[in-house]
PDB file as gemmi writes it, atoms N, CA and C in Angstrom:
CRYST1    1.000    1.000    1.000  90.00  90.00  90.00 P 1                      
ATOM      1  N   UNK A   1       6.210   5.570 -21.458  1.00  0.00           N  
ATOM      2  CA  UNK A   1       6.554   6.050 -20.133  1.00  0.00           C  
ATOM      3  C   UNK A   1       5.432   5.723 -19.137  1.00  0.00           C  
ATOM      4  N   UNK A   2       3.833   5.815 -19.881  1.00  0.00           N  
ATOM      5  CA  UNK A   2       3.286   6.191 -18.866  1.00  0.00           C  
ATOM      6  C   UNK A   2       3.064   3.879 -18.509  1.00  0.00           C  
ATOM      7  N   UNK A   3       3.010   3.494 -19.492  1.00  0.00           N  
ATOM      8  CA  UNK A   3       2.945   2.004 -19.304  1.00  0.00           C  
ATOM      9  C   UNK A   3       4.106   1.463 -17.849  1.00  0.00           C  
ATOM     10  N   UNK A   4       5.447   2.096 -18.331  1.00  0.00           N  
ATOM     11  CA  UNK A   4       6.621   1.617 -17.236  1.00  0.00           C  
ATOM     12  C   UNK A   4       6.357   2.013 -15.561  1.00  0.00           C  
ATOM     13  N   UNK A   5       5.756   3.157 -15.230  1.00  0.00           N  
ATOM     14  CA  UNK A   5       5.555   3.852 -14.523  1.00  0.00           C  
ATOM     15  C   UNK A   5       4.190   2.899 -13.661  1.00  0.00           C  
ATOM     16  N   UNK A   6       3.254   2.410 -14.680  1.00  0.00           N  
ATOM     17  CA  UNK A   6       1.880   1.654 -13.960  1.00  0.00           C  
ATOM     18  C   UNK A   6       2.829   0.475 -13.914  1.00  0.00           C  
ATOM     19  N   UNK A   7       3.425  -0.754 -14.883  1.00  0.00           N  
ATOM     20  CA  UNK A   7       4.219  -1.093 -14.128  1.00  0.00           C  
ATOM     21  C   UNK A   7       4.988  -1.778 -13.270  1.00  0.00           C  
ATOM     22  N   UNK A   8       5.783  -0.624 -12.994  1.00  0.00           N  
ATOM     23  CA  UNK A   8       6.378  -0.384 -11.467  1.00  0.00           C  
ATOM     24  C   UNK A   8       5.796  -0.241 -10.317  1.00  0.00           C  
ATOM     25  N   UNK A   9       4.322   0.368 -10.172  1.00  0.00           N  
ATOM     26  CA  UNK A   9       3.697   0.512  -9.288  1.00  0.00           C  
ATOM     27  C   UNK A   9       3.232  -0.989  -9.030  1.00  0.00           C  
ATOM     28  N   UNK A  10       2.853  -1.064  -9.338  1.00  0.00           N  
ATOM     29  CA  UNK A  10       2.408  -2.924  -9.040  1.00  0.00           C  
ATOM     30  C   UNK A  10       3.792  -3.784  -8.673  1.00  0.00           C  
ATOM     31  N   UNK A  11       4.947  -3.642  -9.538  1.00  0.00           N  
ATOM     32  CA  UNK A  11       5.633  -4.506  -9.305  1.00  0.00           C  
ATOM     33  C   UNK A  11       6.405  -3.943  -7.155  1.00  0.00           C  
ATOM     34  N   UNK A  12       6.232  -2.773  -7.329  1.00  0.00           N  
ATOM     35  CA  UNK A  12       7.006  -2.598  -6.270  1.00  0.00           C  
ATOM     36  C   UNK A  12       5.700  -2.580  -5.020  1.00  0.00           C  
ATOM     37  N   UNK A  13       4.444  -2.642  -5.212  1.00  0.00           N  
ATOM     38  CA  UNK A  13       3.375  -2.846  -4.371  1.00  0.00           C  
ATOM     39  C   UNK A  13       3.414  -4.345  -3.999  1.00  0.00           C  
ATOM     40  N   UNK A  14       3.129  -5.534  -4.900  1.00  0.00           N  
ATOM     41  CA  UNK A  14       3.704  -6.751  -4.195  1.00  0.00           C  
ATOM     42  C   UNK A  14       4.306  -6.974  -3.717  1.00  0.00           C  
ATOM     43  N   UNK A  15       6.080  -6.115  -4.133  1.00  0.00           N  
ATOM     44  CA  UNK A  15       7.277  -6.272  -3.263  1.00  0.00           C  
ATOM     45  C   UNK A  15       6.805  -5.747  -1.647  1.00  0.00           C  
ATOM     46  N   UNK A  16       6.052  -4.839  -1.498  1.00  0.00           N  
ATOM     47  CA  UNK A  16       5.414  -3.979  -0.059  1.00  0.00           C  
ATOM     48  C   UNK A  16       4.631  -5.028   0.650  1.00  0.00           C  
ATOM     49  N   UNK A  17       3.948  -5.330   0.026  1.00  0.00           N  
ATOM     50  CA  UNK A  17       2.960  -6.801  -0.046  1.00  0.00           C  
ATOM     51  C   UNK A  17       3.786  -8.029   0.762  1.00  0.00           C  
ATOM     52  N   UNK A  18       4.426  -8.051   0.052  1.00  0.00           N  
ATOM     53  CA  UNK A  18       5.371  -9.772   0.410  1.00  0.00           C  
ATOM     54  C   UNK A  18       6.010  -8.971   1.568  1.00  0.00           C  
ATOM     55  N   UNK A  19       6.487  -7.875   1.732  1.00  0.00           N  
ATOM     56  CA  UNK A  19       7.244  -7.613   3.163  1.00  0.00           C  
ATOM     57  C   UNK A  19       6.594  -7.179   3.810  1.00  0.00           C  
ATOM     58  N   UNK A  20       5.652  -6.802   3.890  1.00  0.00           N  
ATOM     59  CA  UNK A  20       4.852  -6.749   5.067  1.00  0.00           C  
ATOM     60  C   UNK A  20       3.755  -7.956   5.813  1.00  0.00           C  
ATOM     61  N   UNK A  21       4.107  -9.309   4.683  1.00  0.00           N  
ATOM     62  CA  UNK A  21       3.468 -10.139   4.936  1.00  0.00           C  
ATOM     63  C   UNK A  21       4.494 -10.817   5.877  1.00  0.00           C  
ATOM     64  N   UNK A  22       5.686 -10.965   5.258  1.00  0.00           N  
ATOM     65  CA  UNK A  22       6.677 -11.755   5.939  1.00  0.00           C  
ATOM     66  C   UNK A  22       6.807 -11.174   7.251  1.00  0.00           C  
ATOM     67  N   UNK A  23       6.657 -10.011   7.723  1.00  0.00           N  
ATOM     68  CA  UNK A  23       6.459  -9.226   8.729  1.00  0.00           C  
ATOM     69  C   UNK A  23       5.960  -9.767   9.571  1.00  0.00           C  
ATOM     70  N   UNK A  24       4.883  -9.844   9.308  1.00  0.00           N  
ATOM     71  CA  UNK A  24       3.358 -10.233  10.014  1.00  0.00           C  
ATOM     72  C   UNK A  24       3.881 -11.651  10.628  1.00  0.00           C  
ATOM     73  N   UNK A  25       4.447 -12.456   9.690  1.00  0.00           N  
ATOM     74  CA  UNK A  25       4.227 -13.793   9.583  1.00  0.00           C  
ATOM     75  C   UNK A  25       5.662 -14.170  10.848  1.00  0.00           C  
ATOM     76  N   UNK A  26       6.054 -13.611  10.627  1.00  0.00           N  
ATOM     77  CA  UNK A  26       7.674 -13.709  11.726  1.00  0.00           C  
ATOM     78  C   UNK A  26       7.717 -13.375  13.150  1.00  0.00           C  
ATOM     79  N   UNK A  27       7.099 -11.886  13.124  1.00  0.00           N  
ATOM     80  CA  UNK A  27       6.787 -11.409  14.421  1.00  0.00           C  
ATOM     81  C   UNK A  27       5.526 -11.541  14.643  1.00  0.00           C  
ATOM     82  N   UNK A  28       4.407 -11.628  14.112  1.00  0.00           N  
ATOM     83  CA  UNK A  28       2.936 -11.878  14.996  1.00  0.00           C  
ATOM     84  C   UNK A  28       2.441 -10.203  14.374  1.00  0.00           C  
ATOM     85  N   UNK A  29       0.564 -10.265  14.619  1.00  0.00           N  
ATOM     86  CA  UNK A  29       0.110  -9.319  14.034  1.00  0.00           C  
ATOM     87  C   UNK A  29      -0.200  -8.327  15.208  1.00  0.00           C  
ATOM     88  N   UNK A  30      -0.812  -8.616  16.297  1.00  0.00           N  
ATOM     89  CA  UNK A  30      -0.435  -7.816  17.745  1.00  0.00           C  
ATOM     90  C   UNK A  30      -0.031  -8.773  19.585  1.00  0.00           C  
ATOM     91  N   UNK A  31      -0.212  -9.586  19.488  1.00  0.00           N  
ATOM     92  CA  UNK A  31       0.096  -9.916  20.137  1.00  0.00           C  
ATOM     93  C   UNK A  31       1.663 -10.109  20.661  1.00  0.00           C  
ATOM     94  N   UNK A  32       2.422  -9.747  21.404  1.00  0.00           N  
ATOM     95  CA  UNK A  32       4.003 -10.351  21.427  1.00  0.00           C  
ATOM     96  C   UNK A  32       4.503  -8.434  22.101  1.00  0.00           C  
ATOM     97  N   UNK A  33       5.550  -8.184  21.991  1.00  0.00           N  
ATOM     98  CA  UNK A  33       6.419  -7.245  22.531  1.00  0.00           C  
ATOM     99  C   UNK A  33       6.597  -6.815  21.171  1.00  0.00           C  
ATOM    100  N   UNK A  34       6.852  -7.666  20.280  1.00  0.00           N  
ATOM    101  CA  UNK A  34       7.403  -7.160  19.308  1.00  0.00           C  
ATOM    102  C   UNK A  34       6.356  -6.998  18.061  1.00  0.00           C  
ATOM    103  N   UNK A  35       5.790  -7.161  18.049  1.00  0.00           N  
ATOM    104  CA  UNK A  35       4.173  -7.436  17.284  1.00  0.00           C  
ATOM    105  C   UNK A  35       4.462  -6.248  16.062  1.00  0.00           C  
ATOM    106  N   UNK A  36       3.745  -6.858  14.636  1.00  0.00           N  
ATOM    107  CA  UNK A  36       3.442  -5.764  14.169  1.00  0.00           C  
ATOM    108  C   UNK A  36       3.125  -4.398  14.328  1.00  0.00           C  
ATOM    109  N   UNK A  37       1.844  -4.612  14.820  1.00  0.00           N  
ATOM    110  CA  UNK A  37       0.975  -3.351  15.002  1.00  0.00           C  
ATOM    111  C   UNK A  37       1.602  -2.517  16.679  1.00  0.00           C  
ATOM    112  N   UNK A  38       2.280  -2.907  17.353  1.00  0.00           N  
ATOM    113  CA  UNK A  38       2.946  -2.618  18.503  1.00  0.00           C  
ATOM    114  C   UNK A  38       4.352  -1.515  18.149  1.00  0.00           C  
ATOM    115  N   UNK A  39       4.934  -1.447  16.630  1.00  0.00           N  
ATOM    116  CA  UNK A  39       5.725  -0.059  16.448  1.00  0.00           C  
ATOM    117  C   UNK A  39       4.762   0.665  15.382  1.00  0.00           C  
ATOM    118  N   UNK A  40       4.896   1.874  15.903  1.00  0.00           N  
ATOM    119  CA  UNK A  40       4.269   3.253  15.129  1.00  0.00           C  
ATOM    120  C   UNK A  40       4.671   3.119  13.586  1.00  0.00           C  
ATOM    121  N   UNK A  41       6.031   2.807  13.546  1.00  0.00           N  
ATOM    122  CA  UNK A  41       6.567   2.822  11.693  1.00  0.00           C  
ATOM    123  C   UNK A  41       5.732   1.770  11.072  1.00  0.00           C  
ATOM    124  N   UNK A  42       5.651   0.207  11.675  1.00  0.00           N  
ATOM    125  CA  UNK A  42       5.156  -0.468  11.168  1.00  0.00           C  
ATOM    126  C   UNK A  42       3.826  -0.203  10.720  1.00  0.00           C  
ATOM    127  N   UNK A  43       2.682   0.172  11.875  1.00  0.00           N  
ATOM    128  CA  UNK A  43       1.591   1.051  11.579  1.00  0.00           C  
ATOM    129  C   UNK A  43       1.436   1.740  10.016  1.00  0.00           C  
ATOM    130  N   UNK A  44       2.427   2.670  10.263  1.00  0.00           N  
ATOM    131  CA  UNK A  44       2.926   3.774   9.070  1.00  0.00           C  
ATOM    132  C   UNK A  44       2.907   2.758   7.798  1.00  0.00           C  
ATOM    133  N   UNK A  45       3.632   1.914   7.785  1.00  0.00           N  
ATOM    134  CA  UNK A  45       3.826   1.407   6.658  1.00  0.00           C  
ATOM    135  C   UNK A  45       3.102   0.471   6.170  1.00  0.00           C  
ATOM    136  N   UNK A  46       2.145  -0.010   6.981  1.00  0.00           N  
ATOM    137  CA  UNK A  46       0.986  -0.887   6.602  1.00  0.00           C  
ATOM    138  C   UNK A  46      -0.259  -0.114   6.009  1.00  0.00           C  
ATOM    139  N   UNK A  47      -0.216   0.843   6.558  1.00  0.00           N  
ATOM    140  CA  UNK A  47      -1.227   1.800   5.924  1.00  0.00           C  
ATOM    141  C   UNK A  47      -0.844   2.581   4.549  1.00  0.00           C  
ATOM    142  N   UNK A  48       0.207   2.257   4.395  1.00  0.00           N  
ATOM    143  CA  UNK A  48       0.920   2.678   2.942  1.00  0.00           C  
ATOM    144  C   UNK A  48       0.621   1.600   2.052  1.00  0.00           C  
ATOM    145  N   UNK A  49       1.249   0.673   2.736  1.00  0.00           N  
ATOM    146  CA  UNK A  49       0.611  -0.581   1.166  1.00  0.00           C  
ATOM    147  C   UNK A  49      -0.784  -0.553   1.027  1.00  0.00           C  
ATOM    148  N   UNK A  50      -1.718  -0.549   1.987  1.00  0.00           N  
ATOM    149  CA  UNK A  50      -3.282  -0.795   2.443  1.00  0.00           C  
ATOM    150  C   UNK A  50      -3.374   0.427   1.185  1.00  0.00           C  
ATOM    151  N   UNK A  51      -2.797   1.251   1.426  1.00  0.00           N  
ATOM    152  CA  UNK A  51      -3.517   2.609   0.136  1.00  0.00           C  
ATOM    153  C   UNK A  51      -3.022   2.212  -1.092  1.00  0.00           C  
ATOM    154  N   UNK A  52      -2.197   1.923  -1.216  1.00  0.00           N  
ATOM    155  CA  UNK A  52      -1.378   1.296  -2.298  1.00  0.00           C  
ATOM    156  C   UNK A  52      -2.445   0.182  -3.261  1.00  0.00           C  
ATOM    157  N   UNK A  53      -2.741  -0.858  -2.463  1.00  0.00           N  
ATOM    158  CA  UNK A  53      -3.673  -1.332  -2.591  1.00  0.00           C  
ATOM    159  C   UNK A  53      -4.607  -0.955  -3.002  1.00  0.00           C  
ATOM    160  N   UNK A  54      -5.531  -0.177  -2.299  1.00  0.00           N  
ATOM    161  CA  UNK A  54      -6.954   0.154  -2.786  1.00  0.00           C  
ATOM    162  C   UNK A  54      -6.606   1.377  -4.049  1.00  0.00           C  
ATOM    163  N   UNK A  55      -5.366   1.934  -4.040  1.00  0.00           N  
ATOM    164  CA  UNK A  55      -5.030   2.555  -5.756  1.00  0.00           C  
ATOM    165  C   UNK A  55      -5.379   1.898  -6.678  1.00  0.00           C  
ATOM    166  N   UNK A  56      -4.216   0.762  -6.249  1.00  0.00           N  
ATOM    167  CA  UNK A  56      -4.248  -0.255  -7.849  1.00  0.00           C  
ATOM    168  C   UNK A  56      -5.901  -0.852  -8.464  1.00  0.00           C  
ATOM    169  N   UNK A  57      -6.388  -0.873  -7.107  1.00  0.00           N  
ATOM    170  CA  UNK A  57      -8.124  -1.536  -6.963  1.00  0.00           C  
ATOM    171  C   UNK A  57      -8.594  -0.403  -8.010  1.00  0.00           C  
ATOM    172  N   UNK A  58      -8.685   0.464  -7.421  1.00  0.00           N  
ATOM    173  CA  UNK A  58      -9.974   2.131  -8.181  1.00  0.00           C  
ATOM    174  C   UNK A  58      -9.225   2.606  -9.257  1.00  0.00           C  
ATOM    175  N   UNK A  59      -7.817   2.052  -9.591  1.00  0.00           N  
ATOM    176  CA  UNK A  59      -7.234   2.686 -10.528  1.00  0.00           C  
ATOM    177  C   UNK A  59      -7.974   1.184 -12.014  1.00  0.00           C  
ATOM    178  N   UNK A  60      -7.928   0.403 -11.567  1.00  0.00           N  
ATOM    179  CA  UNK A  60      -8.575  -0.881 -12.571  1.00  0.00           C  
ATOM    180  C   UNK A  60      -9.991  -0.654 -12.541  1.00  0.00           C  
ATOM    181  N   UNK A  61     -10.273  -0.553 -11.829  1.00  0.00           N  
ATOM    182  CA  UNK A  61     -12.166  -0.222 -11.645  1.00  0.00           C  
ATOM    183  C   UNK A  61     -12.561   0.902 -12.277  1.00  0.00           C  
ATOM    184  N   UNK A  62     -11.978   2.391 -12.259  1.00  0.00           N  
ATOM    185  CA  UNK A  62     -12.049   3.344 -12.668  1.00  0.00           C  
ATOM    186  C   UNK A  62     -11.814   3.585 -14.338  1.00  0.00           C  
ATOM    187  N   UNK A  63     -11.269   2.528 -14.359  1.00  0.00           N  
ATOM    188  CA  UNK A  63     -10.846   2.407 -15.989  1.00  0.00           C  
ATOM    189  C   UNK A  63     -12.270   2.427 -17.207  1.00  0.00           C  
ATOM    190  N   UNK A  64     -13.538   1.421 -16.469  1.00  0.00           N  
ATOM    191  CA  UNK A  64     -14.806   1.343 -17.221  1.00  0.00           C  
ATOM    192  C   UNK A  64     -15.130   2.328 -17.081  1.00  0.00           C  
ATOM    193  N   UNK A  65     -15.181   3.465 -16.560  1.00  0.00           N  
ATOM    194  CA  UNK A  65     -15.738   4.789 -16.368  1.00  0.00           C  
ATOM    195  C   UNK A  65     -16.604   5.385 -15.387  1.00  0.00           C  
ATOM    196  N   UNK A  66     -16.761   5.047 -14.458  1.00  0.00           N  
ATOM    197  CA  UNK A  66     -17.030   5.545 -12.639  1.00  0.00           C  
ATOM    198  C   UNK A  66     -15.858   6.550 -12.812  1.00  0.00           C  
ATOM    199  N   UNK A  67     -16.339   7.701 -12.618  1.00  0.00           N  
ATOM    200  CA  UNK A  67     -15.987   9.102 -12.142  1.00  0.00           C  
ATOM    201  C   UNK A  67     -15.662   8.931 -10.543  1.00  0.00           C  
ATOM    202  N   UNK A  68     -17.032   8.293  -9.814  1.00  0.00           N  
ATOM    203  CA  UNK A  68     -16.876   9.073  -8.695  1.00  0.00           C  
ATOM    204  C   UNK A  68     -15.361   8.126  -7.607  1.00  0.00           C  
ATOM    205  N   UNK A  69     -15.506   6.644  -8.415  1.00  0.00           N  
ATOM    206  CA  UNK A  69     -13.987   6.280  -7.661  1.00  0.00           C  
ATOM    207  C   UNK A  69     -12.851   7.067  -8.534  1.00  0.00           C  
ATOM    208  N   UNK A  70     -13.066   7.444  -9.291  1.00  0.00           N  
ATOM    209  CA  UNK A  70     -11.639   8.283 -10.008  1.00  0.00           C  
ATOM    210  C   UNK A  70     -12.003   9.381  -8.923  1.00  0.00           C  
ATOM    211  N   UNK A  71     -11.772   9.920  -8.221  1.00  0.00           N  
ATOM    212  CA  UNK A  71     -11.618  11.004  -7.116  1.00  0.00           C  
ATOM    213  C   UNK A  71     -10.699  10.090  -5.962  1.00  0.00           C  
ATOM    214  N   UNK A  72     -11.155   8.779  -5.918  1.00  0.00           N  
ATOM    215  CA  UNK A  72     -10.658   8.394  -4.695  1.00  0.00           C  
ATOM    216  C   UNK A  72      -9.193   8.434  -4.738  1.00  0.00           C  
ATOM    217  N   UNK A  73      -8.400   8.480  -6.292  1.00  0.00           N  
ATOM    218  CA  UNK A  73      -6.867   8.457  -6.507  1.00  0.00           C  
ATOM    219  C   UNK A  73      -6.223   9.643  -5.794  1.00  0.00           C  
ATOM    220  N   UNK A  74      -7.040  10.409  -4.908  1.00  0.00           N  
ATOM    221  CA  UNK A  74      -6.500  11.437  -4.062  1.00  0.00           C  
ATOM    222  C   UNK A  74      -5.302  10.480  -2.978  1.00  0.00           C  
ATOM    223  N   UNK A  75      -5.402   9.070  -2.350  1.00  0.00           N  
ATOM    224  CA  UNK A  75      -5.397   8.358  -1.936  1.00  0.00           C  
ATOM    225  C   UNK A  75      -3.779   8.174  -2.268  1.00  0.00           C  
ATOM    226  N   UNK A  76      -3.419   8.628  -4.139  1.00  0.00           N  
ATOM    227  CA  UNK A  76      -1.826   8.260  -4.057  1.00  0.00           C  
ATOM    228  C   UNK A  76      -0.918   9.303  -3.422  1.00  0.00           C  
ATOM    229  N   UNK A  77      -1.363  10.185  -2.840  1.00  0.00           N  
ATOM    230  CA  UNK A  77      -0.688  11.644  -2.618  1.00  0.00           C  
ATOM    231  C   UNK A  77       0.125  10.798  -0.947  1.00  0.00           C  
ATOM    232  N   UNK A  78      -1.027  10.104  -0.354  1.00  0.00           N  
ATOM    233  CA  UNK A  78      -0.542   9.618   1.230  1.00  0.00           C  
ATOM    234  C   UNK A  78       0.503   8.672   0.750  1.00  0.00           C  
ATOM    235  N   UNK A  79       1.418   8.311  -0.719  1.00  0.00           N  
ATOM    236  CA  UNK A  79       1.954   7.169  -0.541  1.00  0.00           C  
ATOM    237  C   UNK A  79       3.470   8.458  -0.745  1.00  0.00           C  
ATOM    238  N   UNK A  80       3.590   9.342  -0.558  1.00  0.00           N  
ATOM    239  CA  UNK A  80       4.516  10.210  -0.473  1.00  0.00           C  
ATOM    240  C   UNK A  80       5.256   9.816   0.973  1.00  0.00           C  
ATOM    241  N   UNK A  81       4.694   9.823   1.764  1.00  0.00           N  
ATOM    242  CA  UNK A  81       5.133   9.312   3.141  1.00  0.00           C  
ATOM    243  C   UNK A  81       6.115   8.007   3.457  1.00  0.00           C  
ATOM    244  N   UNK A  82       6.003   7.339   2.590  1.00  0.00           N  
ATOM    245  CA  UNK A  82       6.915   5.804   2.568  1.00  0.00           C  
ATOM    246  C   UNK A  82       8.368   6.658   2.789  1.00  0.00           C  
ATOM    247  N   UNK A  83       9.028   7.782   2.654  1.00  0.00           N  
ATOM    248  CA  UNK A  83       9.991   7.891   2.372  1.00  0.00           C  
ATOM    249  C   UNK A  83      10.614   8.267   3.785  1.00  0.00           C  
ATOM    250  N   UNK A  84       9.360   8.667   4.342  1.00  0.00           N  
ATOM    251  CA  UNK A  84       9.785   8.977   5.884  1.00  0.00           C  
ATOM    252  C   UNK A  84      10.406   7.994   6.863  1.00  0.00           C  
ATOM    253  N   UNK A  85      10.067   6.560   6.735  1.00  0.00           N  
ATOM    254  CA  UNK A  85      10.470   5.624   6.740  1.00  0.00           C  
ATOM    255  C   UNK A  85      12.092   5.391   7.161  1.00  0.00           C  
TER     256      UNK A  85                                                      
END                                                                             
């Protein structure tokens, strides 16, 4: 369970990854009317993968045994928010 669960997290973090790249890449990163960083959700949701990200990072790093980045997994609690979306 706990193998399917890590995963999924990765597999559906690239999927976040690739769409927020294609994002970027279609409409522009701020510049334009329509710009990424120019809607609040988009904001929202870039900062979701961005945590997402630095999980998967401290969750592999944390594995040799650093304690003090194992605290930083406080970090998956903000990925509750994607749903607001």
């Amino acid at each position: 369970e706990r193998i399917f669960l890590t995963l999924s997290n990765y597999i559906f973090t690239t999927i976040f990854v690739a769409e927020m790249t294609v994002k970027i890449v279609a409409i522009g990163w701020f510049f334009g009317d329509k710009a990424y960083l120019r809607s609040s959700w988009n904001i929202l949701d870039g900062m979701l993968v961005m945590i997402s990200v630095v999980d998967i990072l401290v969750s592999l790093i944390s594995n040799s045994g650093t304690k003090i980045l194992g605290m930083l997994r406080v970090l998956r609690l903000l990925r509750t928010l994607r749903p607001l979306r």
